[in-house]
N, C-alpha and C positions, 0 to 999 in steps of 0.2 A: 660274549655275555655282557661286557660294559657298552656295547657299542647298542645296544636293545636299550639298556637301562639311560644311557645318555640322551639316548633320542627320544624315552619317555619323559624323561627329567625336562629335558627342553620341550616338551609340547605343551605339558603340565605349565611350567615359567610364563610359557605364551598363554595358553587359559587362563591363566590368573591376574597376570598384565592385562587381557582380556576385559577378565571381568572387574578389573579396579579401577581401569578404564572409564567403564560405562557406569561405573556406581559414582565415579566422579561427576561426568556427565548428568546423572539422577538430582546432584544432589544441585549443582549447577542450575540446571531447569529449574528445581524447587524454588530459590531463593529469587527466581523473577516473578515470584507470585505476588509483588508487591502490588497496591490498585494503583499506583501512578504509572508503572510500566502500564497496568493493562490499559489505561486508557490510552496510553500514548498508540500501544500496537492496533489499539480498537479504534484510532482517528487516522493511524495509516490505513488500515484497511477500508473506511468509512470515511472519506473526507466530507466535510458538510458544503455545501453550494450556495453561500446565503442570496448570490447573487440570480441567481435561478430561482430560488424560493421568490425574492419580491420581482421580478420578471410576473413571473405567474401570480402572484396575486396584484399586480399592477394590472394586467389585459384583464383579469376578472371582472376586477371593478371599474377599467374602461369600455365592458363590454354590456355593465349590468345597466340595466335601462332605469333611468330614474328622471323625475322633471324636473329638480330640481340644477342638476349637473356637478355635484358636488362631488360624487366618484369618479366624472372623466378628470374632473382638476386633481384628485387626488394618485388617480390610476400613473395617468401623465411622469409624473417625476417619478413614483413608486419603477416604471417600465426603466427610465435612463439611471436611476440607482441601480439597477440589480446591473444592466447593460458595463456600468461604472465598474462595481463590485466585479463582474465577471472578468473585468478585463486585468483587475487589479492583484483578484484574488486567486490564488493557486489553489486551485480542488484536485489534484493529481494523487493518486493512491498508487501503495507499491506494483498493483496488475500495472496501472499505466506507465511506470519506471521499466518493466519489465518489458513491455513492447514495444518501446523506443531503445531500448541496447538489443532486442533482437531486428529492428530496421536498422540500427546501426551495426552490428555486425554484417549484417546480410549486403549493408552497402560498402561495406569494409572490405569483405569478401567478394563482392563484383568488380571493386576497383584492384583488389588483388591478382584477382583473374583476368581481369582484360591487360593487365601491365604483363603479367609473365604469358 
């Protein structure tokens, strides 16, 4: 009879461990609801490319016809800033952290497998 009732006892302890667990968790989440976190998780996910942005409107306005020529002098440097910018600036978002530990695993594991 105690051996029924002990094994209820302990499933119950784990249920509740269970669930105070996850109410900790609840309350955890909650308090990242701050707006500097979310902007920070909103620029991992979204990184900006300012260096692509004036790329493109550099070839725009080297491409847009005018007689005077004031947009190819201006397209000009706008093209080697962004080209600058691109080489300077890190636009890398968490996907693309993500797909360079799984090329480096996967070369981790080639090199593990050709040695053994």
């Amino acid at each position: 009879m105690e051996d029924v009732l002990t094994k209820k006892l302990k499933k119950l302890r784990a249920y509740s461990d269970s669930a105070k667990r996850r109410a900790n968790l609840y309350t955890d989440l909650a308090k990242i609801d701050d707006k500097n976190t979310v902007k920070s998780l909103g620029a991992l996910q979204k990184a900006p490319a300012p260096g692509k942005k004036l790329q493109k409107i550099g070839f725009i306005m080297f491409w847009v016809p005018e007689p005077t020529g004031v947009t190819c002098a201006v397209g000009g440097p706008l093209i080697l800033a962004g080209r600058y910018l691109e080489k300077k600036y890190n636009s890398a978002t968490i996907s693309d952290v993500g797909h360079h530990v799984k090329e480096s695993f996967s070369s981790i594991s080639d090199l593990k497998s050709s040695i053994m």
